[in-house]
SEVEXGU-989171 format. One record per residue (C-alpha): chain; residue number from 1; y, x, z negated. Coordinates in steps of 0.001 Angstrom, whole numbers, plus 500000, padded with zeros to 6 digits. Layout:
BEGIN
  kette   nr       y       x       z
      A  NUM       Y       X       Z
...
//
This chain:
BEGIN
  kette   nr       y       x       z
      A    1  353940  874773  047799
      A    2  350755  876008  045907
      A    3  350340  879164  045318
      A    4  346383  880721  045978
      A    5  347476  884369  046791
      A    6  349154  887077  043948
      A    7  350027  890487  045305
      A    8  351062  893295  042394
      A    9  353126  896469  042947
      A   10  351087  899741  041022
      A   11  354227  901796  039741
      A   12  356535  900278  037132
      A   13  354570  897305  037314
      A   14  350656  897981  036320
      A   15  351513  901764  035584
      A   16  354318  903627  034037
      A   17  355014  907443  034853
      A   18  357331  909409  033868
      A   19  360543  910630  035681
      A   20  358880  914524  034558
      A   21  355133  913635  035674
      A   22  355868  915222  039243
      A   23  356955  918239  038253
      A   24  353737  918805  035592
      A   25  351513  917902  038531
      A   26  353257  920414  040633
      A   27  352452  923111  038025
      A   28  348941  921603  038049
      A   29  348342  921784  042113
      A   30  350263  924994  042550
      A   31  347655  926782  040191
      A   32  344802  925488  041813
      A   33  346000  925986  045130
      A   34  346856  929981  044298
      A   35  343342  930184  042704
      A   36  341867  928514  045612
      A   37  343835  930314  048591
      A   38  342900  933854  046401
      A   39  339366  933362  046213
      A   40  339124  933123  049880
      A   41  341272  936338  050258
      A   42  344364  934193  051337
      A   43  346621  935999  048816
      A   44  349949  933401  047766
      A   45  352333  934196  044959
      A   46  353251  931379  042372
      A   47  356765  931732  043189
      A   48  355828  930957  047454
      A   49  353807  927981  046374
      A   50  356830  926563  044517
      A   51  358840  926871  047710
      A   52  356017  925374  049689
      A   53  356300  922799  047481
      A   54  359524  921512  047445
      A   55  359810  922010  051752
      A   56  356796  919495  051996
      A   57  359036  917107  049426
      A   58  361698  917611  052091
      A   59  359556  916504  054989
      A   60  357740  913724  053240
      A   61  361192  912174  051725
      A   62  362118  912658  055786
      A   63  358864  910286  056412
      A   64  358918  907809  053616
      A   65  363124  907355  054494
      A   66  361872  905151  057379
      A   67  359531  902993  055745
      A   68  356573  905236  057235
      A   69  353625  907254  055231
      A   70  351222  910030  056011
      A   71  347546  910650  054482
      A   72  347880  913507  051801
      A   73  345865  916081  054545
      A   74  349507  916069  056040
      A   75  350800  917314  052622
      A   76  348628  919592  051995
      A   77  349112  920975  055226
      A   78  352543  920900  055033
      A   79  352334  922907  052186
      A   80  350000  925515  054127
      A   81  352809  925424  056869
      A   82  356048  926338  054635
      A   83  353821  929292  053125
      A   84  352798  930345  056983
      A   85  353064  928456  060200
      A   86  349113  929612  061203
      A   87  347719  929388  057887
      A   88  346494  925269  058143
      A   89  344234  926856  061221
      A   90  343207  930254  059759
      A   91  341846  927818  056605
      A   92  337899  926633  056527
      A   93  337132  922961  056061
      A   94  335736  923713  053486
      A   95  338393  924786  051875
      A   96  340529  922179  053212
      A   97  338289  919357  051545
      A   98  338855  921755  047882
      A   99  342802  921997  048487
      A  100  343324  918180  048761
      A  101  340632  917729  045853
      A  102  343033  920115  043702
      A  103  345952  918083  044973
      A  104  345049  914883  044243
      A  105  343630  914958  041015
      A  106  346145  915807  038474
      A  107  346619  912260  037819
      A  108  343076  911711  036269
      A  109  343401  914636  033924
      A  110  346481  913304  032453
      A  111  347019  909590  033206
      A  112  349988  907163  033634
      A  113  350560  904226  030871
      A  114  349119  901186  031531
      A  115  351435  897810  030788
      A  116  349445  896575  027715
      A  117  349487  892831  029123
      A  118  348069  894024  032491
      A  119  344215  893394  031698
      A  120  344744  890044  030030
      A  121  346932  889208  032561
      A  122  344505  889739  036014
      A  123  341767  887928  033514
      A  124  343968  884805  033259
      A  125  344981  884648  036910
      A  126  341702  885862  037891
      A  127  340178  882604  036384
      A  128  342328  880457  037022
      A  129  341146  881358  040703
      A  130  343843  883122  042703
      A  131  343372  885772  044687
      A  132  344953  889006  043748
      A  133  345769  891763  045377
      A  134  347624  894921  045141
      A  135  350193  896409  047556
      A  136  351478  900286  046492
      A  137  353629  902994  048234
      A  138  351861  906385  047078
      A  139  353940  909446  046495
      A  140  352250  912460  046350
      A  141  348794  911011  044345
      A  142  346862  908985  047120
      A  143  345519  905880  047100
      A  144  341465  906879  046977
      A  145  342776  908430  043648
      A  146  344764  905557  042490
      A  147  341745  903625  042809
      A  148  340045  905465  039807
      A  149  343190  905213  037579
      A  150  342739  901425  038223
      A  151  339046  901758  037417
      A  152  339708  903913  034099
      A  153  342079  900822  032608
      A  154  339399  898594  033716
      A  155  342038  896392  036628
      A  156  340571  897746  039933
      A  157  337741  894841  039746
      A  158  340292  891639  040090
      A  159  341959  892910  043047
      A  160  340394  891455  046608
      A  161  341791  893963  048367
      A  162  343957  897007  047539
      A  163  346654  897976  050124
      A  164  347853  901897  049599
      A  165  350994  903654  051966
      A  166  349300  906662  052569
      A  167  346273  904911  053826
      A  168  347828  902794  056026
      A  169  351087  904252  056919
      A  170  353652  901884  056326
      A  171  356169  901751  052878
      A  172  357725  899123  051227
      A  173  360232  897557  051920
      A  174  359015  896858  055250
      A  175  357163  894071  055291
      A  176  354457  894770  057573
      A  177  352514  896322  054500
      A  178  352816  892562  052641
      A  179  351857  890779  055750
      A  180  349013  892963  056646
      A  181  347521  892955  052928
      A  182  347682  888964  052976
      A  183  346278  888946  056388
      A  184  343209  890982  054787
      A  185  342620  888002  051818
      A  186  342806  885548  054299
      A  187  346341  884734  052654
      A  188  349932  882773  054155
      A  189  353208  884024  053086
      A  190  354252  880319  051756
      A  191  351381  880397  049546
      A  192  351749  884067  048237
      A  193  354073  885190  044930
      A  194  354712  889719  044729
      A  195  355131  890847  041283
      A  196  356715  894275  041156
      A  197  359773  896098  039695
      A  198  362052  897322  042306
      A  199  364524  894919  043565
      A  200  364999  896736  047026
      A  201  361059  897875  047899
      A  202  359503  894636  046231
      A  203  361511  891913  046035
      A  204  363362  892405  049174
      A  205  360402  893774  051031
      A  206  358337  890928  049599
      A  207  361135  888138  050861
      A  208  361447  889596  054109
      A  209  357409  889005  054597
      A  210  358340  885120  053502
      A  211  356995  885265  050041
      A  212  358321  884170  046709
      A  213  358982  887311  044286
      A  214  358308  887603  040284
      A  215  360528  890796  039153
      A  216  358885  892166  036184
      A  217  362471  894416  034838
      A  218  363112  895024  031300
      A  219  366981  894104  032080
      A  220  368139  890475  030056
      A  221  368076  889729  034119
      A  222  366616  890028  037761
      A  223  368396  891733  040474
      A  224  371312  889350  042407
      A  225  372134  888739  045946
      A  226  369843  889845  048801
      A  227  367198  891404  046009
      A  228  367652  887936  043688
      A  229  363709  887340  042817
      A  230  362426  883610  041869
      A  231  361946  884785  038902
      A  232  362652  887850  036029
      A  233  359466  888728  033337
      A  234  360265  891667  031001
      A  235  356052  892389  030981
      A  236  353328  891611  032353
      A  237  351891  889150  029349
      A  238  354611  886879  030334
      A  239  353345  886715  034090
      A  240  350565  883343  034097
      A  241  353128  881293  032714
      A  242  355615  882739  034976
      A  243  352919  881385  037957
      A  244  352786  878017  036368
      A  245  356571  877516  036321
      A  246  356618  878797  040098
      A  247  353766  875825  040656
//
């Protein structure tokens, strides 16, 4: 069957971040937040914003564990919560709205790596008139920020529509979050190809929805069995005549 509708995965296939990154933007948030929470006389040591920290990781891996997401208020609060269980009401919104700033933003100060066939890529398929789309679970960077790395490397303009976890709270593998993104481009699963990395949140997530699956792995292979995609690219440059094969 045709195919009119191309969905992309963000990380490992568009962007590349380090296994380190998290821990840099922790430093990064953890800062801000102490300068933040001090300034408004809400005194919090480094060493009880680390802590924080790692008890909202606990309660977010809890979430994400069941295929589920939460907007990054509920991390930031979380964070509030391990430091004092009556601080997230005690705080203004104003300072609120300047917390999840300072939490979101590390990301745009120091970026991911962009897959140098990515732009070329979208330009081909974008001409050659598909409709593209992106579907990405968030970790602790939301989507409204993901948007402007997409912008900086000059991608966020060939996607339709842009489908982000934390937004809508569902996670891949479940594949709701496919079904609902093709549902917003007017798209069928029998006409629809994902490309993404991960053989368990894209390609099996993808099949599950009913779509056909490019794995873009820099194994000599694609994954086997239940994760087995239609097809294996090493990068994305290799991805429009990957399409063309699939048509």
């Amino acid at each position: 069957m045709s195919i009119k509708t191309i969905t992309f995965d963000f990380w490992g296939t568009l962007l590349f971040d380090g296994p380190t990154s998290d821990n840099r933007y922790k430093r990064r948030r953890m800062a801000d937040f102490e300068t933040l929470l001090g300034s408004a006389g809400i005194p919090a040591s480094a060493a009880v914003l680390d802590r924080a920290y790692d008890e909202s990781g606990v309660y977010l891996a809890r979430i994400w564990a069941t295929s589920r997401d939460v907007p990054v208020q509920d991390h930031v609060r979380e964070i509030l919560t391990a430091v004092d269980s009556g601080l997230p009401r005690r705080v203004p919104p104003a300072l609120m709205t300047a917390l999840i700033d300072a939490y979101s933003r590390p990301i745009l100060v120091v970026p991911p790596a962009v897959d140098d066939g990515a732009l070329a890529a979208l330009q081909a398929l974008d001409g050659a008139g598909y409709t593209l789309a992106l579907v990405s679970n968030t970790m602790r960077t939301p989507g409204a920020t993901l948007r402007k790395v997409l912008e900086r490397f000059r991608l966020l303009g060939f996607f339709k529509h842009l489908t982000f976890s934390d937004e809508v709270g569902i996670r891949k593998p479940a594949p709701e979050i496919f079904t609902m993104t093709l549902r917003a481009v007017q798209g069928e699963p029998g006409t629809a190809v994902h490309v993404g990395d991960d053989a368990i949140l894209d390609v099996q997530g993808a099949r599950a929805a009913g779509m056909r699956v490019i794995q873009v792995t820099s194994s000599t292979k694609g994954a086997t069995g239940a994760q087995r995609p239609d097809l294996a690219i090493p990068r994305l440059a290799e991805l429009p005549d990957a399409i063309d094969q699939l048509e």
